[in-house]
Structure formats: structure tokens, C-alpha cells
C-alpha positions in Angstrom: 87.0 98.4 132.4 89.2 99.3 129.7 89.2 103.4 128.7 89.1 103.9 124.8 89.1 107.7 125.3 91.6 110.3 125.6 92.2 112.2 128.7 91.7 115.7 129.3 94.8 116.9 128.3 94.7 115.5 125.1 91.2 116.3 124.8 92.1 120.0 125.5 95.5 119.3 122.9 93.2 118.3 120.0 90.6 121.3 120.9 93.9 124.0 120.5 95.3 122.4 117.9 91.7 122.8 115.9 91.2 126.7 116.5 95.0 127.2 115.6 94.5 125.6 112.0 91.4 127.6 111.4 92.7 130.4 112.4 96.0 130.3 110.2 94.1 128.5 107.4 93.3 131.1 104.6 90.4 130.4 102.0 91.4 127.9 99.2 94.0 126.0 101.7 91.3 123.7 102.5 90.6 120.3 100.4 87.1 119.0 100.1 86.3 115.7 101.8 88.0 112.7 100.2 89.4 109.7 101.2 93.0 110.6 100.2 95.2 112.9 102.0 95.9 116.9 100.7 99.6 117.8 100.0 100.9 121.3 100.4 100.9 122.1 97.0 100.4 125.5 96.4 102.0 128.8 97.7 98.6 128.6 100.5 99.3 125.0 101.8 102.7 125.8 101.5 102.6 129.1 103.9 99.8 127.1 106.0 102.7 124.5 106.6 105.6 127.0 107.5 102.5 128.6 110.0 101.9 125.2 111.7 105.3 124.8 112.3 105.6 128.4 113.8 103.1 127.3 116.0 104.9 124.6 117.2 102.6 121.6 115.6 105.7 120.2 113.4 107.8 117.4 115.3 105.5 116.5 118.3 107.3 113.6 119.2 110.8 114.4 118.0 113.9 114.0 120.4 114.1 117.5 122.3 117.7 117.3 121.2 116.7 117.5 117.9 114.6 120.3 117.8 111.1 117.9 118.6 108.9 118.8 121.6 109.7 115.1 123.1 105.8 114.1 123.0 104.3 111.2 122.8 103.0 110.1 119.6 99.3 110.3 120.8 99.9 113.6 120.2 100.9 113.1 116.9 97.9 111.1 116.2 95.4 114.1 117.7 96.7 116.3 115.2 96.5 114.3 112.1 93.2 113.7 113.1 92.6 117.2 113.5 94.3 118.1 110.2 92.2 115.5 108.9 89.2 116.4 109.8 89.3 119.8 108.5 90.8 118.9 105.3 93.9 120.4 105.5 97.1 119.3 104.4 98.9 117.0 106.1 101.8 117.4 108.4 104.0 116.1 106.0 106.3 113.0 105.0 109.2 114.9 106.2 108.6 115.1 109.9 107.0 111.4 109.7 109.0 108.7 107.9 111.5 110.5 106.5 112.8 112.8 109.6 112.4 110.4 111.6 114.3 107.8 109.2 117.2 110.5 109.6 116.9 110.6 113.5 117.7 107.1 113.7 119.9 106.2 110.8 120.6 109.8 109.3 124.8 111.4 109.5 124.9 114.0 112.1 125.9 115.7 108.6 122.5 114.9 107.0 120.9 115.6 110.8 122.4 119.2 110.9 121.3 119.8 107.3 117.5 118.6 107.0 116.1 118.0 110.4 115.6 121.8 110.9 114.2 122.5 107.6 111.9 119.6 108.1 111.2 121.2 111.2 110.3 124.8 109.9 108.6 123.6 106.8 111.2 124.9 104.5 111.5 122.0 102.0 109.0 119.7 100.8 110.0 115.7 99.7 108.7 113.0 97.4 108.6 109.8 98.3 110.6 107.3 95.4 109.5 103.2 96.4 107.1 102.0 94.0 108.5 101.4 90.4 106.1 99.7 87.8 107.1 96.1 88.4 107.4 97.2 91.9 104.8 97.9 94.1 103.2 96.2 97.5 106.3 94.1 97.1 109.5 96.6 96.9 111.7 94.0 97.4 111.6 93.6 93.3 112.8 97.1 92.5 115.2 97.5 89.7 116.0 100.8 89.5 120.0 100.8 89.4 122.6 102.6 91.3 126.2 101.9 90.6 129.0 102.8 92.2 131.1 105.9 90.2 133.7 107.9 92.5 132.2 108.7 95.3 129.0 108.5 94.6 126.6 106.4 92.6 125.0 106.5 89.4 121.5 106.1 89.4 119.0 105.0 86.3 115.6 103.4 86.2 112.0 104.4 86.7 109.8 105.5 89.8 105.9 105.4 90.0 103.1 107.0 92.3 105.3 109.9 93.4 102.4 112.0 94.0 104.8 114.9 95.5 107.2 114.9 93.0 105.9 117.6 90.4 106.3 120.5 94.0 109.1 118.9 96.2 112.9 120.0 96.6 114.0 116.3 97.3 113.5 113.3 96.4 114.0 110.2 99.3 114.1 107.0 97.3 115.4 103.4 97.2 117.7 101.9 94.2 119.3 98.4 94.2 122.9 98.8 95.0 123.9 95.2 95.2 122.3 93.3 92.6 124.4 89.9 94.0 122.4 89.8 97.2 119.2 88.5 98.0 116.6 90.8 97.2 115.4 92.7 100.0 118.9 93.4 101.2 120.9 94.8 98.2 118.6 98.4 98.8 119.7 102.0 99.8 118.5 104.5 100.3 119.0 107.9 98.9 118.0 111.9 98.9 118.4 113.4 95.3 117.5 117.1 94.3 114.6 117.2 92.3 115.8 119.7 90.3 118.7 117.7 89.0 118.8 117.6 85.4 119.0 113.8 84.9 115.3 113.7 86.7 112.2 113.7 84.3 108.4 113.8 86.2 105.8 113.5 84.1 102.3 113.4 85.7 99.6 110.7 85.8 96.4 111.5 86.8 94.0 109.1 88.9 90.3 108.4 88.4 89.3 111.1 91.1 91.8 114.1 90.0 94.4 113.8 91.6 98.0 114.2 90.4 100.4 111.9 91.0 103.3 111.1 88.9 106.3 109.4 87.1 109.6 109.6 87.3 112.8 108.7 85.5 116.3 109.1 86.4 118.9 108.9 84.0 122.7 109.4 84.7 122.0 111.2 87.9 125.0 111.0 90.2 124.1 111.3 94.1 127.1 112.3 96.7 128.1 109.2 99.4 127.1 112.5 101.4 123.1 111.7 100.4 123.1 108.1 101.3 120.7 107.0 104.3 122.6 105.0 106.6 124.1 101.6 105.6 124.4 100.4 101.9 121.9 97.8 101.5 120.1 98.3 104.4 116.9 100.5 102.7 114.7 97.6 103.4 114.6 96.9 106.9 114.8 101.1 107.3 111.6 101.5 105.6 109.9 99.2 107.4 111.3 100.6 110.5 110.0 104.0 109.6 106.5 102.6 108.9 106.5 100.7 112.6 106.7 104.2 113.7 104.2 106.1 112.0 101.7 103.4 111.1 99.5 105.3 114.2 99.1 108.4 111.6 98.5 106.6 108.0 95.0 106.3 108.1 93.3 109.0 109.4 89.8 108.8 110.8 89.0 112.5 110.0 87.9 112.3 106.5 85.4 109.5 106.4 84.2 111.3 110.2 83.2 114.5 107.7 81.9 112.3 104.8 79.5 110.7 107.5 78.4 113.8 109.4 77.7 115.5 105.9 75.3 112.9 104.9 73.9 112.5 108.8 72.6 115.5 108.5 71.5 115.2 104.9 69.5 112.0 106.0 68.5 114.4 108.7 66.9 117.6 106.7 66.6 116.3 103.5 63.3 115.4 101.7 62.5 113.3 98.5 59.0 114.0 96.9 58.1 116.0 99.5 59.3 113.6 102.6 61.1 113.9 104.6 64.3 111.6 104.6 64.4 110.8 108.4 61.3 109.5 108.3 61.9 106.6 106.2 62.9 102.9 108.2 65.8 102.9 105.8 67.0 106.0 106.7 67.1 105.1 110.8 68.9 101.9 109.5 71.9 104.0 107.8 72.1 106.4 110.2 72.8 103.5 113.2 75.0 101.1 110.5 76.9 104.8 109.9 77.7 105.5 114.0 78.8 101.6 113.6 80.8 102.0 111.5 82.6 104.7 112.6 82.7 103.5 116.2 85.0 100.5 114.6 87.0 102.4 112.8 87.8 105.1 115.8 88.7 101.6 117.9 90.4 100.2 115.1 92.8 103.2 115.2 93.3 103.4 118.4 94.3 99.5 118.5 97.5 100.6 116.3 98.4 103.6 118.8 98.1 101.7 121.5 100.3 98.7 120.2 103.7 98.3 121.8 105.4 95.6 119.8 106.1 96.6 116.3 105.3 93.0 115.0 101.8 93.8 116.2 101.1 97.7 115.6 102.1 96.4 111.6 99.1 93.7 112.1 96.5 96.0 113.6 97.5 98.7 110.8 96.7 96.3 108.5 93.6 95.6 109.8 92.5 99.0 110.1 93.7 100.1 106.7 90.8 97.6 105.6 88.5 98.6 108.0 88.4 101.8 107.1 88.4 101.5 103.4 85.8 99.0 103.3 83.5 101.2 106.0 84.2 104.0 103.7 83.4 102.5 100.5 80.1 101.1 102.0 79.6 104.7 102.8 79.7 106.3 99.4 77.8 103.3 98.0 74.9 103.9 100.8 74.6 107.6 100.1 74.4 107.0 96.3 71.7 105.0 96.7 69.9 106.6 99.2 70.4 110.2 97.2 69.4 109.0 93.7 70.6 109.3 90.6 71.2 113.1 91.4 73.9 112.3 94.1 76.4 111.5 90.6 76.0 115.4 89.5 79.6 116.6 89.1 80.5 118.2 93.1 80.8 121.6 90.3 76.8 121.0 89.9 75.1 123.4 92.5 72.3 120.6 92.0 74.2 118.0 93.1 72.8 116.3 96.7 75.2 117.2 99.3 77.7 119.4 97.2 77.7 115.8 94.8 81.0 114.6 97.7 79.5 111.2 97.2 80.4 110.6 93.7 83.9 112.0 94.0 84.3 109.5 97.2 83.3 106.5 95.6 85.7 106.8 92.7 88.2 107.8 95.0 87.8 105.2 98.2 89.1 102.6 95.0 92.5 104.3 95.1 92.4 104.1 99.0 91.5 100.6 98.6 94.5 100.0 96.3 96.7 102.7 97.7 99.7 102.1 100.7 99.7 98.4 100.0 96.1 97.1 98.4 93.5 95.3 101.1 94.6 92.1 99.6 98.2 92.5 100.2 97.0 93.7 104.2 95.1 90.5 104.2 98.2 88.9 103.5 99.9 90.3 106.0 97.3 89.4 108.6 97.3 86.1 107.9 101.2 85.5 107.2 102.1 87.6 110.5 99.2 87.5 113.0 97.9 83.6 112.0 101.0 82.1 110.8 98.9 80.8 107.4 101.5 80.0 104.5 101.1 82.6 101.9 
């Protein structure tokens, strides 16, 4: 029989890991439950970070050479689950894709440089792929960099840098060789944020939260701050994501969203009823344990996935399962909570602190976000089925 659980070790990993972020966690560091991950954007989150790494939580499965504690990712996995669940911030993008981008394809310059202060939470990044013509498919960026010295010159626009407004550098992709076939004339760079040729000006989603524009004009980036190989950004992004696709998609926040409202169904009465009694009620609260029993294997599927080829399929496939489950959630609760449940989560009236409302507006950026459930069901069927697409 095939063992979906972790063993004890990892059981007693997780269990550590969740009394250590309490315990450094000071009030206000916390995000309510969403669907979409917190950043470490305040001087809080920011401290929280430099505590987790203190703690030795930053860099789990890093090379010991490089500072990591030579892990296995499972390990990784438990504690974005754990940060998750608690609705902290998470452990960042620069000991995921980016560090780990540089441990593979980084200068022993750039190595020497960042990988510490990734390591000690001492510098935050942004994240600079999507472009407004740009998105699910980055193979049709146009933001320029041209050779000048030695360096490059780099102009255009970036979109969806939801970092961008706090972090010290900026890890992006610009088209470099214009002459080449589309997904290999990309490389990538790290820019200062605070250069003055860099322009962010925020845009705000449906649910609140910032992300933001950027435009670079004239700004000149070192050969020093190039990522490996001209041309090459491509297939080193979609490296990076074969390695971290175990930690995009957390279970923990739609785990809280569906305990919350378990134990609404639970002591909550309507008219004097109690909630639990109702047929309807029993039917959520089993459809709600389904759900989230899917999702948990779903996960796991991705973790457990040795070939790349397939870990990128099964991350598909949970990205959508985990939306959709989510979105049936909010939709459920609303329904079941009544025309109350859409009281601002401000309202002290509002059914379970009004989380419901919030989530359904913001499971549609989830939906969209990372790659939209379409473009995963193109995926599916182009690399797991072999369907023309």
C-alpha cells in the first residue's frame, strides 16, 4: 500500500518549525487568510524574515557548500506549508527561484555576493517576466537590452511586479538578440531598484493588494549582473520553476479558509438553528474534507515527481485543483452564510470575520495568476496527452 504521509521526522520538522514562527512572529506580521501569498513588506515581515533565517529555516535544501543545510526539498515543502498555514510571509523568491537560479547558473562572483544575503534575509527581490503583451507566454517579451560597453542598455515596460515598490533588486528578463527565434534571444539580469532610469508605479487588484508597474528607461546593467549565458533566460526560468514547483501552491491557506468555516457550519445558528443541523450543512462539511483531501494528494503528486517533464504536469494540475476547490469554497460559504457573509471583513457583523467575501474576489487572481487555469490546461494536454494546441 502506497504511504501518502510524512514520517515522523518530518512530522516532528513541521511541528518545530510551527512553534518557532509563532514564537518570533510579532502582532501585525500576520496576513489574514487569502488565497494569495504575503510578502515581507513592512519593517515586521521584514525583521520576521531576518528571524527565520537566524533560526536556520532559510535555504533548507541549499548545497551545504553554499551556506544551505543540504535537505531535501520535503523539507522545504513542510515549511511553506507551515508559513502558509499561519499566514505569514513567505520564505521568499530569493532562496527559491532566484538563489537557486544563481546556484546553478550564477558567477562565483554573483555566488559570493548574493547567496549569503539571500541567506540572512538581508535583501529583498522583484521578480521582472511579465510585460503587458507578455504574460503566460514570455517568450513574446519586448523589453530591449542592447549592448553599450560592457554592459547593456535596457528600455521597455514590466508588469505584475508585486515586490517591486519594497525590494533592493530587481531579477528580470529582456530580449538581447532580437535575430533569434523567440524563446532563445532572452537574458537574464539583476538591476538595483533604486536606479534612477527605474519608474514603479502601483496597480492595485480587485482584493487589495499591490502589485505594480515598471519602466526602465536608459538603465545600463554591468556584464557583472548578467545570469549566466546570453540568451539563455528561457530555458533558466523554466529550470528554476522545475525546482520549486513543490512550493508554488501552498495548501495552507485554503486548509484555514476551510477550518474557519467548519467550525462556523459547526456553532453557528440562522433564525435560531442551528447550522449543523441542516442536511445541507453535513453535505458541505463532507464535499469540504474532499476537497481538501485532493488537494493535499494533489501536492504531494508534484513533490514526489522525479522527472521534471512530469513534476511541470502534476503542478499544473494542482494549480487547478486547488483554485477551483477554493473558489467552490468561497462560493459555498456565501451562500450558506447569506447575504451577511459580503459585509466588509472591517464589519464586526460580518459572518466569520466577512474572510469569504475577500476570498472569492481574490481566488479570481489565483485563478489567473502564475499562468491562468487555461494556459495549465494547455499544458496538460500539450505535455502529458500529446493533444495539438
Amino acid at each position: 500500500m502506497m504511504d501518502f504521509d510524512f514520517s515522523e521526522e518530518e512530522h516532528a520538522f513541521r511541528k518545530k518549525a510551527g512553534e518557532y514562527i509563532a514564537k518570533i512572529a510579532k502582532p501585525g506580521v500576520a496576513y489574514k487568510p487569502t488565497f494569495n501569498s504575503g510578502y515581507a513588506d513592512t519593517p515586521d515581515r521584514k525583521q520576521f524574515m531576518k528571524d527565520l533565517a537566524k533560526g536556520g529555516y532559510l535555504g533548507l535544501s541549499w548545497p551545504e557548500e553554499y551556506g544551505g543545510k543540504g535537505m531535501d526539498p520535503v523539507y522545504d515543502y513542510l515549511l511553506t506549508e507551515e508559513l502558509a498555514y499561519q499566514g505569514m510571509p513567505g520564505s521568499g523568491k530569493g532562496v527559491g527561484i532566484i538563489g537557486k537560479t544563481l546556484l546553478r547558473r550564477g558567477s562565483k562572483e554573483q555566488q559570493e555576493r548574493f547567496l549569503p544575503q539571500i541567506l540572512n534575509a538581508e535583501i529583498d527581490w522583484a521578480i521582472g517576466y511579465s510585460e503587458p503583451d507578455a504574460g503566460s507566454d514570455l517568450g513574446s517579451l519586448k523589453l530591449k537590452a542592447v549592448r553599450d560597453g560592457d554592459g547593456w542598455r535596457l528600455n521597455g515596460q514590466k508588469r505584475f511586479s508585486s515586490s517591486a515598490h519594497f525590494a533592493e533588486w530587481y531579477f528580470l528578463m529582456a530580449r538581447t538578440h532580437p535575430d533569434r527565434p523567440k524563446h532563445k534571444g532572452i537574458t537574464l539580469f539583476m538591476v538595483e531598484m533604486d536606479h534612477p532610469g527605474i519608474q514603479v508605479n502601483p496597480m492595485w487588484t480587485i482584493d487589495g493588494h499591490r502589485t505594480n508597474e515598471v519602466f526602465l528607461d536608459d538603465v545600463w546593467v554591468p556584464d557583472s549582473q548578467v545570469v549566466g549565458e546570453p540568451g539563455q533566460a528561457f530555458y533558466y526560468v523554466a529550470e528554476a520553476l522545475d525546482f520549486e514547483r513543490h512550493v508554488l501552491f501552498p495548501l495552507g491557506p485554503i486548509q484555514r479558509l476551510s477550518e474557519i468555516f467548519l467550525e462556523w457550519l459547526n456553532t453557528a445558528t440562522i433564525d435560531g438553528e442551528p447550522v449543523r443541523d441542516r442536511p445541507e450543512a453535513k453535505r458541505l462539511a463532507g464535499k469540504i474534507a474532499r476537497g481538501l483531501e485532493v488537494c493535499r494528494l494533489q501536492g504531494l503528486s508534484v513533490l514526489a515527481a522525479d522527472d521534471p517533464k512530469v513534476a511541470t504536469i502534476r503542478s499544473s494540475m494542482n494549480k487547478i485543483a486547488m483554485s477551483e476547490f477554493g473558489r467552490a469554497l468561497a462560493d459555498e460559504a456565501l451562500e450558506m452564510m447569506g447575504p451577511g457573509a459580503w459585509l466588509s471583513d472591517s464589519d464586526p457583523d460580518a459572518p466569520a470575520g466577512g474572510l469569504y467575501a475577500r476570498a472569492q474576489i481574490a481566488v479570481v487572481i489565483w485563478i489567473i495568476g502564475a499562468g491562468s487555469n487555461e494556459i495549465q490546461r494547455n499544458i496538460i494536454a500539450r505535455r502529458g496527452l500529446g493533444l495539438p494546441v
